[in-house]
N, C-alpha and C positions, 0 to 999 in steps of 0.2 A: 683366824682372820688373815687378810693379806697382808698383813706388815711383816708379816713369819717365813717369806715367799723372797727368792730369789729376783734380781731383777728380770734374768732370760724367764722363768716361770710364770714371772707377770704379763713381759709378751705373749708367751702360748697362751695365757689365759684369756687375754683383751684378743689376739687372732681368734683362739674358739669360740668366745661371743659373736664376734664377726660373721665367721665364717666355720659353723661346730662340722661343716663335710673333710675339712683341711684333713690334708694325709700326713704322716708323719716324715715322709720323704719330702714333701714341698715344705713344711715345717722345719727341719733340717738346713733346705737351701736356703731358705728365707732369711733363716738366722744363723746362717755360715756354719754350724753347729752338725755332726753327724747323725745317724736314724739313733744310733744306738746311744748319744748325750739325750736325742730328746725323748726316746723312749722311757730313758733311767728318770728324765723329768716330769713325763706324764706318770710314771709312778710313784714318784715322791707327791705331786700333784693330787693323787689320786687316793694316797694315804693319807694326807693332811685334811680329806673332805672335800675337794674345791673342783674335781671335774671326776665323773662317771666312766671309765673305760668303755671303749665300742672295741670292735672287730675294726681293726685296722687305724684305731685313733682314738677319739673321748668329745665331751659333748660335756660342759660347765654345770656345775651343780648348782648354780646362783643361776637369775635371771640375770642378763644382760647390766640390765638400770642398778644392780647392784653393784656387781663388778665395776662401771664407772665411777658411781660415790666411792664404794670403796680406798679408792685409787687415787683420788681427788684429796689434797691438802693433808696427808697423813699425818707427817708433823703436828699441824697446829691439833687436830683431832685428838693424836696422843697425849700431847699435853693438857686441854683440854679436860680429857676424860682423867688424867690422874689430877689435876686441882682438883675436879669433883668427887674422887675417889679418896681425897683427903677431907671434905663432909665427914664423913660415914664413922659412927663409932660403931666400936664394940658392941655389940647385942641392936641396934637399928633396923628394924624394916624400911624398906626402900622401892617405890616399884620404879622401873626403867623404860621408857618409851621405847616403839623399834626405830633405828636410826644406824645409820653405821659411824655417826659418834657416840649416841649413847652405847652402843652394844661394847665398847673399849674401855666402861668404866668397870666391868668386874676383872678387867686384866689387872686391874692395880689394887684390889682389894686382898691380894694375895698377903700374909701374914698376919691381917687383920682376924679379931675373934668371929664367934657366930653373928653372922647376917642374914637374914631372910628377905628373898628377893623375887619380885612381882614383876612379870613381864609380858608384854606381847608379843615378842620376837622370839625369833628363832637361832640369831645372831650372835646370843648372849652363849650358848651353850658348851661352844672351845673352851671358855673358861670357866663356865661353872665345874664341867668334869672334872679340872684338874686342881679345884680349892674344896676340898673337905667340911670346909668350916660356911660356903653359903648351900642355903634352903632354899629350891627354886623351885615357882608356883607360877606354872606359865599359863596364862589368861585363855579360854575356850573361846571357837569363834569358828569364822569361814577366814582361810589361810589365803593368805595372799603372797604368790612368788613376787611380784614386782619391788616388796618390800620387806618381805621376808616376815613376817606379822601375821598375827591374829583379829580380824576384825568382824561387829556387827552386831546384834543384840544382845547374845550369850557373853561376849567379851564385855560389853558396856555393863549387864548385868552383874557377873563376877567379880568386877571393882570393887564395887558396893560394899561385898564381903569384907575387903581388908580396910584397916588404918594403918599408916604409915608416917616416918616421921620426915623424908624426902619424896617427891615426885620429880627423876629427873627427865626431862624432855627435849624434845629435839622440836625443828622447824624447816621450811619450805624458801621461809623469809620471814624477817620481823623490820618493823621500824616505830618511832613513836607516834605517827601517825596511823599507818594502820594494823598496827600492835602483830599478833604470832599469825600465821597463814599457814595454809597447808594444799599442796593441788589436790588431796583427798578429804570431802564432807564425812565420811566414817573415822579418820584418823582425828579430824576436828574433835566429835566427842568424844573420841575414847581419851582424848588431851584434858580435856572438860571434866570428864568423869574421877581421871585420876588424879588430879591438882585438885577435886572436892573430897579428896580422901586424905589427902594430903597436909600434914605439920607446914611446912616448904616445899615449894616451887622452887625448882632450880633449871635454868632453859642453859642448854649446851650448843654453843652455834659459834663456827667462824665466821671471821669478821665478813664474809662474801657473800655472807647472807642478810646482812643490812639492806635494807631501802628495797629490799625484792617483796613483792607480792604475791602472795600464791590464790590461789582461787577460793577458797572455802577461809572466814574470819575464826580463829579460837578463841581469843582472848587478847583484853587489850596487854600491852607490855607490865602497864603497872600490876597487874595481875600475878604477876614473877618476880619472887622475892631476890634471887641471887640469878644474875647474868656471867657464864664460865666462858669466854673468847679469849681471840687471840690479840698480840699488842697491834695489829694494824688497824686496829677501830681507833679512828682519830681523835684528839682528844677533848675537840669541842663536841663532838657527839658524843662522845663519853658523858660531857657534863649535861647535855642535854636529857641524857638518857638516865642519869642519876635525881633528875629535878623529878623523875617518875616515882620514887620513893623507893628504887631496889637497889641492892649492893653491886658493885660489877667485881669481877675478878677477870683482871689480865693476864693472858701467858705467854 
């Protein structure tokens, strides 16, 4: 993920979105920086998974819309994702939404025992490699770059298969009027699907995504057992938000 990522290497990255023709001599100037700093960067870059080598430069291995969330509110995301990653016991199934906050709860399940882990991203996978102790079972579907996910009948049908004792999930926007949104009607049920397999709903969102609406309705709020944000959610919407009958947890 890109928290692992220098800050000059987060430039090249957000430039190659941009602009993926940039040469690595205008790259250089741009960032006051020699061929031969950015070069040695495009190849750490290049090792870590995060941009494709060309003939003369590289070209992002995330779609654009990724790289920006990515990039966006990392902090609260981190923390975040390790409250929710303190849920999780020993021997738990769990599935994970695609999200680039959910995708940073298996960063913190490291020393934890056996977990088996159900997902539709693609996102989760830097750190599945490196913990021996999760079993990942990533959901069949038509792949989607913009979010890095598996989506659409095969996906929706393969839920089905598991029970689970967490469903954690991400959002577009929530509020208590018009409960979880999402700009995609396919992400809508596969949200659906997996919170009906699910012991608990656990929705992971900072606080910036209050009071937005996205296009397509999931579920109303009360619908989500435990809410993981950050401490800028105010605290009369906190309480408001608690008269819904779910937990909140602040970070």
């Amino acid at each position: 993920m890109i928290d692992n990522l220098s800050d000059r290497e987060k430039l090249i990255l957000t430039r190659l979105a941009d602009e993926p023709n940039v040469s690595v001599s205008t790259l250089g100037r741009d960032l006051g920086v020699s061929e031969v700093t950015i070069r040695t960067d495009l190849k750490s870059l290049a090792a870590k998974g995060h941009i494709t080598r060309t003939h003369g430069g590289a070209t992002p291995a995330f779609h654009k819309h990724i790289l920006e969330r990515q990039q966006a509110k990392t902090e609260e995301k981190n923390r975040i994702a390790k409250a929710a990653a303190e849920l999780v016991q020993d021997g738990d199934t769990i599935m994970v939404l695609s999200g680039t906050t959910t995708a940073l709860l298996p960063k913190y399940l490291l020393g934890k025992g056996f977990i088996r882990v159900v997902t539709d991203s693609t996102l989760l996978l830097p750190y599945v490699r490196m913990n021996p102790n999760l079993s990942l079972t990533v959901l069949g579907g038509e792949f989607r770059s913009s979010t890095e996910s598996f989506v659409g009948p095969a996906a929706l049908e393969m839920v089905k298969r598991f029970n689970v004792n967490y469903a954690f999930i991400g959002t577009d926007g929530f509020s208590i009027e018009k409960g979880l949104t999402t700009h995609l009607v396919e992400v809508a049920e596969l949200v659906r699907a997996m919170t009906g397999q699910a012991t608990k709903t656990v929705l992971m969102s900072d606080s910036s995504k209050y009071g937005r609406a996205g296009f397509a309705t999931i579920m109303p709020l009360a619908a989500v057992d435990i809410l993981i944000t950050d401490s800028y959610l105010d605290p009369e919407t906190q309480a408001r938000i608690r008269e819904q009958n779910l937990e909140i947890v602040t970070v």
